[in-house]
ROKOL-358905 format. One record per residue: residue in three letters; x, y, z of N, C-alpha, C, O in turn. Coordinates in nm, 3 decimals, padded with zeros to 5 digits. Example, Ala and Ser with C-alpha at 12.3 -4.5 7.8 and 13.67 -1.06 7.14 Angstrom:
 res     n_x     n_y     n_z    ca_x    ca_y    ca_z     c_x     c_y     c_z     o_x     o_y     o_z
 ALA  01.319 -00.569  00.780  01.230 -00.450  00.780  01.320 -00.330  00.780  01.424 -00.332  00.846
 SER  01.285 -00.225  00.708  01.367 -00.106  00.714  01.290  00.003  00.787  01.341  00.114  00.804
//
This chain:
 res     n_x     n_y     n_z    ca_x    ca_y    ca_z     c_x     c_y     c_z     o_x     o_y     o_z
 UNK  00.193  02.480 -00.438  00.118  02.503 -00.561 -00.026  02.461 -00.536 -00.044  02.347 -00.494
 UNK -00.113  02.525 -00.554 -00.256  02.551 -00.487 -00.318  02.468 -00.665 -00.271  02.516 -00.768
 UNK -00.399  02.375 -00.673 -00.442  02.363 -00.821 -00.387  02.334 -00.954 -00.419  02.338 -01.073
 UNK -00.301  02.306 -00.886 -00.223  02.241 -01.016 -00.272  02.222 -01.138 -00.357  02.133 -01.130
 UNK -00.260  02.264 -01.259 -00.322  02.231 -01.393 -00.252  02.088 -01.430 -00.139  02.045 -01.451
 UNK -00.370  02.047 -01.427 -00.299  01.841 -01.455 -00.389  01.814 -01.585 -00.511  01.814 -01.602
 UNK -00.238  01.785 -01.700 -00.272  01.751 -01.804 -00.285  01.594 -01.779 -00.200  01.520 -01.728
 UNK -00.465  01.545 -01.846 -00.458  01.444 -01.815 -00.556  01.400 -01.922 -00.658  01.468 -01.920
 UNK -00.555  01.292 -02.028 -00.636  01.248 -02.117 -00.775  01.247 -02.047 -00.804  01.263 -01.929
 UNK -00.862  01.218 -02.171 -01.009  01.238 -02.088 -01.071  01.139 -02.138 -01.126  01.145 -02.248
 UNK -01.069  00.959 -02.008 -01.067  00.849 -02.131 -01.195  00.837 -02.113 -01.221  00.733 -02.053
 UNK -01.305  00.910 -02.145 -01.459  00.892 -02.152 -01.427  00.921 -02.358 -01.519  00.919 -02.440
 UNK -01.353  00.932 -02.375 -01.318  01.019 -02.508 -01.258  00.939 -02.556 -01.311  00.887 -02.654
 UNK -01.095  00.878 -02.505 -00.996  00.760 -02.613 -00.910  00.703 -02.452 -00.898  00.766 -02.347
 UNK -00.858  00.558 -02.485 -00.863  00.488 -02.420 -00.673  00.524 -02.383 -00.597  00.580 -02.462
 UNK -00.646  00.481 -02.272 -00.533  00.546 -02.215 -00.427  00.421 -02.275 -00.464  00.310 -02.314
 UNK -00.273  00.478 -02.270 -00.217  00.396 -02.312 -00.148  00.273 -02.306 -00.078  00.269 -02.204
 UNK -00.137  00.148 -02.389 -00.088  00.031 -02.412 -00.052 -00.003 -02.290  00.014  00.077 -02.222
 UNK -00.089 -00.128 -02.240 -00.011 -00.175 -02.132  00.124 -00.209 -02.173  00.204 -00.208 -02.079
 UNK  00.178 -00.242 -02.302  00.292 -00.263 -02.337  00.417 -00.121 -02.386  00.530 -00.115 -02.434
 UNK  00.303 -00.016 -02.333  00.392  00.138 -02.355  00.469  00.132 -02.224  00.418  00.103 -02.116
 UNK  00.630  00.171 -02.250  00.670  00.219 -02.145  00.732  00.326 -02.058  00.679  00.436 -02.073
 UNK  00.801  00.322 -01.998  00.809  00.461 -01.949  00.981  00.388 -01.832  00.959  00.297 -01.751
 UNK  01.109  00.440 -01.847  01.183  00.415 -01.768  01.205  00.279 -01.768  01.277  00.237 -01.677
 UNK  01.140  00.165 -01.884  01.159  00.060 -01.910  01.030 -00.051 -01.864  00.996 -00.162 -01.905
 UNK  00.977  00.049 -01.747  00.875 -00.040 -01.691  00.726 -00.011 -01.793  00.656  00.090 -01.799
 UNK  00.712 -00.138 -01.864  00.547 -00.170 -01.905  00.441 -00.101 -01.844  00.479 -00.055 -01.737
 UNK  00.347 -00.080 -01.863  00.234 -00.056 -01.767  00.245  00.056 -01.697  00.142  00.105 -01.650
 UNK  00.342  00.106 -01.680  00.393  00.266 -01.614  00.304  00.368 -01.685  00.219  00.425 -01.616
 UNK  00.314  00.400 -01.832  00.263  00.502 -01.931  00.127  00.487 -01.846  00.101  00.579 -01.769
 UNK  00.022  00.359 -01.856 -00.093  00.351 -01.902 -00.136  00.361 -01.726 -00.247  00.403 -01.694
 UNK -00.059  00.327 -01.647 -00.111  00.364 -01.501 -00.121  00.511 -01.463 -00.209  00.544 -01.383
 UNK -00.025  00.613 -01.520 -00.059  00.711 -01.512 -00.204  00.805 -01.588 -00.248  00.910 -01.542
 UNK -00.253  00.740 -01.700 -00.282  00.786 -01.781 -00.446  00.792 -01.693 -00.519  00.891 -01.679
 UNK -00.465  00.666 -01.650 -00.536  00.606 -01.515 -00.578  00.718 -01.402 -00.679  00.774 -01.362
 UNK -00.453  00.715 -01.378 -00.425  00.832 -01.228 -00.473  00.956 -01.289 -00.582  01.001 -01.254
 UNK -00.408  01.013 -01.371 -00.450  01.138 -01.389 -00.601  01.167 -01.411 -00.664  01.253 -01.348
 UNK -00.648  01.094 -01.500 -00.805  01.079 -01.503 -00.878  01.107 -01.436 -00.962  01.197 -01.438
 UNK -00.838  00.982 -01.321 -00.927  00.921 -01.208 -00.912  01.091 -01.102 -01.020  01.128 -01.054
 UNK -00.804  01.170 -01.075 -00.809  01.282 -01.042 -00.868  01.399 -01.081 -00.875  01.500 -01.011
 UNK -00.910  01.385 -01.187 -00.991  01.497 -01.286 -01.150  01.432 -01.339 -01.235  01.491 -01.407
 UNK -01.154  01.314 -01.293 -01.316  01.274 -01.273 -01.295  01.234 -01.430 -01.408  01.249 -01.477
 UNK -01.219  01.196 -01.523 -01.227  01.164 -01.676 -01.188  01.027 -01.712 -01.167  00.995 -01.829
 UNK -01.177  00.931 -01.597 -01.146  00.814 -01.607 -01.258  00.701 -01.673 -01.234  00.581 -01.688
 UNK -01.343  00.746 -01.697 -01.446  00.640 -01.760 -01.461  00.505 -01.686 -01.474  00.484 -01.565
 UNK -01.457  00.429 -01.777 -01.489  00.294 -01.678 -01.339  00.222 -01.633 -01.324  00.114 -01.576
 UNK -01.247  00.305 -01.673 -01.096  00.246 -01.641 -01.064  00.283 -01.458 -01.116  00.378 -01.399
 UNK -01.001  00.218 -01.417 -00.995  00.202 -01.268 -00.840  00.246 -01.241 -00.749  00.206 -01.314
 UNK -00.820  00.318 -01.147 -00.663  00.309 -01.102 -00.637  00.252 -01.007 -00.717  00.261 -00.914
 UNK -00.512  00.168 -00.988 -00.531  00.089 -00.860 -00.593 -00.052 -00.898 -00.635 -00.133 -00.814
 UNK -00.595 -00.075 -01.068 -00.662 -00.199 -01.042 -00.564 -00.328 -01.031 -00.446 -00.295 -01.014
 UNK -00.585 -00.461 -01.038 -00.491 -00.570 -01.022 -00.345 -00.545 -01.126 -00.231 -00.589 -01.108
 UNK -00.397 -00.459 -01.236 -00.189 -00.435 -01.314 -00.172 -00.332 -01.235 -00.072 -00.334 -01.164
 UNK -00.203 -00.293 -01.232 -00.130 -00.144 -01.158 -00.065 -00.225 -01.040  00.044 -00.282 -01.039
 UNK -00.156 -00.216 -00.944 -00.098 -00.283 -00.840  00.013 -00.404 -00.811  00.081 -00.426 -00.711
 UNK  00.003 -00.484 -00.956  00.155 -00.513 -00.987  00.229 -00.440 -00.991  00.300 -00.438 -00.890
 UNK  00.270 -00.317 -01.120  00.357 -00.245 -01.102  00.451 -00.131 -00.979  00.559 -00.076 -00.957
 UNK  00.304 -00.154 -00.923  00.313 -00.049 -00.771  00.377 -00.151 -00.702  00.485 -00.102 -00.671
 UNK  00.372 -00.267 -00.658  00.431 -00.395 -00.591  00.580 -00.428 -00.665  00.661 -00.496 -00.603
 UNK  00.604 -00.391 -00.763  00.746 -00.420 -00.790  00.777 -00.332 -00.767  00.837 -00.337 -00.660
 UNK  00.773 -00.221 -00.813  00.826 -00.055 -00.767  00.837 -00.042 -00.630  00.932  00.025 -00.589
 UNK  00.740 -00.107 -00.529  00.724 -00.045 -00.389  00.732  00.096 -00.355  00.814  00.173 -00.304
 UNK  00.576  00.100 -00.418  00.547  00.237 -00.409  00.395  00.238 -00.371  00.332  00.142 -00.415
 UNK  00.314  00.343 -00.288  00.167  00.320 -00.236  00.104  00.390 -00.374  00.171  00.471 -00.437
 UNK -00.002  00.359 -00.407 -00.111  00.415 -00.470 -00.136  00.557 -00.438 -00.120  00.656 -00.509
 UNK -00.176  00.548 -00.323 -00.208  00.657 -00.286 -00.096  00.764 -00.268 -00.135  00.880 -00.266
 UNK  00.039  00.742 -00.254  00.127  00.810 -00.227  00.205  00.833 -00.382  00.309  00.899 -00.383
 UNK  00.147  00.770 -00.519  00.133  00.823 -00.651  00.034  00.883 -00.676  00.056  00.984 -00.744
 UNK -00.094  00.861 -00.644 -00.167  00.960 -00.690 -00.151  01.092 -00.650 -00.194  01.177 -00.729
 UNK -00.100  01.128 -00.547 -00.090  01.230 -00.432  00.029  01.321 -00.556  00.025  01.442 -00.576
 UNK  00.127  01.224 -00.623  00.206  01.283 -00.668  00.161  01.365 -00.795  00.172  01.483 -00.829
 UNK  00.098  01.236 -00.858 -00.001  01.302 -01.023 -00.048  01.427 -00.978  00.001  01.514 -01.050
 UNK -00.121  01.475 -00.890 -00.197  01.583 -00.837 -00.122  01.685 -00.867 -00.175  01.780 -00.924
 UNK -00.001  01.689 -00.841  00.090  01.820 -00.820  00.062  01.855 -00.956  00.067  01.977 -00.970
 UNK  00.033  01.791 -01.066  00.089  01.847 -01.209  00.193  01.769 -01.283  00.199  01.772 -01.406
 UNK  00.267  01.707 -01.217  00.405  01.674 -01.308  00.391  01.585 -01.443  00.287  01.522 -01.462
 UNK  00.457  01.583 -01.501  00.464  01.528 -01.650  00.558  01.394 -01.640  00.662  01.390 -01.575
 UNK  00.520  01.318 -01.691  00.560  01.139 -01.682  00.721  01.143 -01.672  00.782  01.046 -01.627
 UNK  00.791  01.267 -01.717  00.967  01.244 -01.665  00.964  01.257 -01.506  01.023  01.170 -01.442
 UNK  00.888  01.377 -01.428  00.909  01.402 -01.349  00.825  01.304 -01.220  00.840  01.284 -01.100
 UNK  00.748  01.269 -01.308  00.693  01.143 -01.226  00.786  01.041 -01.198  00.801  00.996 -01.084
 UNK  00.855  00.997 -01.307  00.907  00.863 -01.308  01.078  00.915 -01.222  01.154  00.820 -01.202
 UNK  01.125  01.042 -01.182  01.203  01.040 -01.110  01.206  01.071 -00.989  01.306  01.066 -00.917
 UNK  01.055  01.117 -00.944  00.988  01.106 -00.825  01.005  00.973 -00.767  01.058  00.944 -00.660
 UNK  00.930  00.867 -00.890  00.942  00.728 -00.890  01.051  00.664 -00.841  01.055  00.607 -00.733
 UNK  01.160  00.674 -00.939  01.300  00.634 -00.877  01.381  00.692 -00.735  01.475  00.640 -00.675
 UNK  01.311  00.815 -00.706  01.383  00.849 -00.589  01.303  00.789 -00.473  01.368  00.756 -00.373
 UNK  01.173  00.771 -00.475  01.106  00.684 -00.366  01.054  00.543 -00.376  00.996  00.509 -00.273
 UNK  01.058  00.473 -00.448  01.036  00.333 -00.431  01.157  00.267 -00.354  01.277  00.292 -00.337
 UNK  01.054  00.157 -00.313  01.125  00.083 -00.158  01.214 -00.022 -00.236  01.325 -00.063 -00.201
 UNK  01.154 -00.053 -00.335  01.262 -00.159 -00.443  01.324 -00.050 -00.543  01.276  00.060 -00.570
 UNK  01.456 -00.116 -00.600  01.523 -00.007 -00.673  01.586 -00.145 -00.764  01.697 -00.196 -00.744
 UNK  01.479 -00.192 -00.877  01.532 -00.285 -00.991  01.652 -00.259 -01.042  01.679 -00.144 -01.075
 UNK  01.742 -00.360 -01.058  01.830 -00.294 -01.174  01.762 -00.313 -01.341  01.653 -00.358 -01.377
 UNK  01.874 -00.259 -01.418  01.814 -00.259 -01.526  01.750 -00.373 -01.645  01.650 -00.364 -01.717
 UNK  01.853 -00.482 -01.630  01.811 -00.607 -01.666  01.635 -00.682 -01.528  01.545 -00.765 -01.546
 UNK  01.666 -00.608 -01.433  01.542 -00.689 -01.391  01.458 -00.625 -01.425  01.353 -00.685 -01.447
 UNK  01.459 -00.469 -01.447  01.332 -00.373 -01.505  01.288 -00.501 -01.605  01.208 -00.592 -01.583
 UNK  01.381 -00.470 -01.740  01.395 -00.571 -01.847  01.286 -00.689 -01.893  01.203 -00.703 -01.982
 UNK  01.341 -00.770 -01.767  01.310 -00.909 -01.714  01.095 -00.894 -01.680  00.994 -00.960 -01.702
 UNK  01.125 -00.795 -01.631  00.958 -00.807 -01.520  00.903 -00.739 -01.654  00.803 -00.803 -01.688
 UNK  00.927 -00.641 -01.738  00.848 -00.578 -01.795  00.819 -00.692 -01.903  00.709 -00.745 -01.910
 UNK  00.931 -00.727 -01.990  00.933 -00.846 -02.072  00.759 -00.985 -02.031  00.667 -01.035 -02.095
 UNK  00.819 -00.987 -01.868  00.709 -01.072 -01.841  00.565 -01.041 -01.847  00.466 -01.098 -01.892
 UNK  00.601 -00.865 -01.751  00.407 -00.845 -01.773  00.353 -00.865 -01.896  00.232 -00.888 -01.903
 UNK  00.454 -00.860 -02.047  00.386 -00.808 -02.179  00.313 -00.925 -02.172  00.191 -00.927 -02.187
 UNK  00.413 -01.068 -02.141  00.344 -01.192 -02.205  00.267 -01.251 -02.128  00.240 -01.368 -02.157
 UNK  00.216 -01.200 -02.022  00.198 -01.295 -01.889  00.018 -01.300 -01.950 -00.048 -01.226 -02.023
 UNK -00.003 -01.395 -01.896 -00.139 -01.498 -01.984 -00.209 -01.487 -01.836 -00.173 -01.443 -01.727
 UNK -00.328 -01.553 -01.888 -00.452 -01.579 -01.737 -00.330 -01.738 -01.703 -00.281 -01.823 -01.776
 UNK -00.323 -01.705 -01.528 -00.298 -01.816 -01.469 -00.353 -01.974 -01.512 -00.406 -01.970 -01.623
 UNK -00.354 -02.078 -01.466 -00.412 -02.158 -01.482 -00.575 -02.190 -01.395 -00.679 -02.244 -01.433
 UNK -00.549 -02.148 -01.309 -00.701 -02.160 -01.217 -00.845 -02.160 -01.319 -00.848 -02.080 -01.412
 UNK -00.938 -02.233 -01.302 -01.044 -02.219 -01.390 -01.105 -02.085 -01.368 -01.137 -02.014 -01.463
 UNK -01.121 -02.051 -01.247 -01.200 -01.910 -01.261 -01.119 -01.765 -01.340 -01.169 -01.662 -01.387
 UNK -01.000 -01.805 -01.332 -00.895 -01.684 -01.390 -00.907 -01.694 -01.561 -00.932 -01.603 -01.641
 UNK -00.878 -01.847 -01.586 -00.925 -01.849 -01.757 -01.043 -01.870 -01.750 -01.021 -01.934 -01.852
 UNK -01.196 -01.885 -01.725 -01.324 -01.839 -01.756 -01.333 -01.734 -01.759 -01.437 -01.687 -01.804
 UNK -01.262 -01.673 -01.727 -01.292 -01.488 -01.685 -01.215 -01.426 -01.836 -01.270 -01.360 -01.923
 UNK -01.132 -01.453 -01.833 -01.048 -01.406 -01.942 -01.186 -01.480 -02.079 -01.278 -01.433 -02.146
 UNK -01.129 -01.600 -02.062 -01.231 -01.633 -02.207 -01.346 -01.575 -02.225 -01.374 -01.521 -02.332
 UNK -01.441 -01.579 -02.108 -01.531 -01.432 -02.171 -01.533 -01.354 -02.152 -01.643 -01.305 -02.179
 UNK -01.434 -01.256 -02.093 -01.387 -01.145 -02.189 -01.381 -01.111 -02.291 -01.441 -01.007 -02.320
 UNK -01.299 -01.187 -02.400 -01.250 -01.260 -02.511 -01.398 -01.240 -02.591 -01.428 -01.143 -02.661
 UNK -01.469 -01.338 -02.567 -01.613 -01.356 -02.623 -01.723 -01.266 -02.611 -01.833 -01.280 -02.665
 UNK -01.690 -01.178 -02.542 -01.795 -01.055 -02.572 -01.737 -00.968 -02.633 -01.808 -00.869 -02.653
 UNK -01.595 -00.959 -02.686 -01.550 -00.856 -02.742 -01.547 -00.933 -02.896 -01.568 -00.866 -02.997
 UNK -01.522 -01.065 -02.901 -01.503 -01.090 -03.058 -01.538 -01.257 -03.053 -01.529 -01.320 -02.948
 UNK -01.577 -01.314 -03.173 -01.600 -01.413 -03.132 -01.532 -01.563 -03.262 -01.569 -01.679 -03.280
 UNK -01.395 -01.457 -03.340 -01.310 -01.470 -03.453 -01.191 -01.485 -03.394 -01.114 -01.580 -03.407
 UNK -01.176 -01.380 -03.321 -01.032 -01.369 -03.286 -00.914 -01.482 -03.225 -00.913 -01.498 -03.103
 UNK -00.830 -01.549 -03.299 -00.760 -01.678 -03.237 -00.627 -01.665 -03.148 -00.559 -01.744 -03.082
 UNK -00.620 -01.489 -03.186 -00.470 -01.474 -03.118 -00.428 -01.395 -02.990 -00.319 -01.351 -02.953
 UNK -00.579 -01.392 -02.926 -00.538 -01.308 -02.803 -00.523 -01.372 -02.680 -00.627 -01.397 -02.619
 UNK -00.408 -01.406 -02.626 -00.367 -01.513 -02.556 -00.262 -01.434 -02.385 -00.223 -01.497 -02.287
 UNK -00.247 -01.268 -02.419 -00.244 -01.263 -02.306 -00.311 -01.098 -02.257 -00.375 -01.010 -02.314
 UNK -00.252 -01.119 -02.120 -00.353 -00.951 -02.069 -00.325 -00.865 -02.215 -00.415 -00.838 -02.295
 UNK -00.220 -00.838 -02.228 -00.194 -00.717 -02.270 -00.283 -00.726 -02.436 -00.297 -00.616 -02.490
 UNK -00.314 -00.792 -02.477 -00.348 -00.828 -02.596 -00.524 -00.844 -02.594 -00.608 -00.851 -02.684
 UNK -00.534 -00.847 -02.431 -00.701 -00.822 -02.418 -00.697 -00.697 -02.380 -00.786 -00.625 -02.425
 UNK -00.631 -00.658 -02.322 -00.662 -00.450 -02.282 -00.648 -00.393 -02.403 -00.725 -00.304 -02.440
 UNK -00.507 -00.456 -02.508 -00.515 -00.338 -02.624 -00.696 -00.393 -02.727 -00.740 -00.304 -02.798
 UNK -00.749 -00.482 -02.725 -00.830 -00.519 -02.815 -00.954 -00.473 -02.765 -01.045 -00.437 -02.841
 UNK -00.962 -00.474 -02.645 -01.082 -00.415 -02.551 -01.070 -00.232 -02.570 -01.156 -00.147 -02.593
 UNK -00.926 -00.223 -02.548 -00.926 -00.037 -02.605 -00.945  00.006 -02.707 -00.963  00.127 -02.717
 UNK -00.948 -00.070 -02.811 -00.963 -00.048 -02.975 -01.123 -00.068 -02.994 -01.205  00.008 -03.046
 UNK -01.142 -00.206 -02.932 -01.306 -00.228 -02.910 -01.377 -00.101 -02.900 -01.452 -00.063 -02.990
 UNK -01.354 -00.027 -02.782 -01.455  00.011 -02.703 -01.452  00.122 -02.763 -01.558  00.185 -02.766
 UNK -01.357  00.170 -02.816 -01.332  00.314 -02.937 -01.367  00.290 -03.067 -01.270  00.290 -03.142
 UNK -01.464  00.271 -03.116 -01.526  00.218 -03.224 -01.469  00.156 -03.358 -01.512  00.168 -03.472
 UNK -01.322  00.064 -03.296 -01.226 -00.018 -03.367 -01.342 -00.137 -03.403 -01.453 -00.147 -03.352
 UNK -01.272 -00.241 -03.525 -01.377 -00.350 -03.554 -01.269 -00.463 -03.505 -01.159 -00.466 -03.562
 UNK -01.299 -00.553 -03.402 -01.234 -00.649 -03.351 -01.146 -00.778 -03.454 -01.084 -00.869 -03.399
//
């Protein structure tokens, strides 16, 4: 298939989806593609594929970046991705550990290291300077995606 027509959001426009959307159980799956496809069609805005979540999810999956993006390219639609997915990753979770890891990415907070929470806290502080309840990633990507789409923090 020469050109594949790849439906792919255009996040210069609206922000790709929830790190807590999922797809096959795994978190972060929806919104890594949403990433990929972009980043293949030049519509990725300032969102990155391949960045430190992704590359979690790609590290539990054991699957290359590059050997997903390669796949997004063809065209396929997030079922046919995600059984691409299951037929080639080097890890093969069961379902309670899907469960388990996705459960964790939702809640997983800045480490303890000072440079990991300075980084996060101003984050935090250039996006709002009210807000008392955003305490992990996923709760700074969705507030930063609402942010940056002319949501009021």
């Amino acid at each position: 298939m020469s050109n594949p027509e790849i439906k792919a959001l255009d996040l210069t426009q609206r922000p790709p989806r929830s790190p807590r959307c999922r797809l096959g159980g795994y978190a972060g799956l929806p919104r890594m593609l949403d990433k990929g496809r972009a980043t293949i069609i030049g519509k990725n805005g300032e969102y990155h594929f391949d960045c430190p979540l992704d590359q979690r999810i790609l590290g539990f999956l054991g699957i290359e970046a590059q050997a997903l993006k390669t796949e997004l390219a063809t065209g396929k639609g997030d079922g046919e991705i995600l059984d691409w997915i299951n037929a080639n990753a080097k890890n093969k979770p069961s379902e309670w550990e899907i469960e388990q890891w996705s459960s964790y990415l939702e809640r997983r907070g800045p480490s303890s290291d000072a440079e990991t929470l300075g980084f996060f806290v101003d984050m935090i502080g250039k996006i709002t300077k009210t807000r008392e309840d955003i305490h992990t990633w996923a709760d700074l990507l969705d507030l930063d995606d609402y942010v940056s789409y002319g949501g009021q923090a």
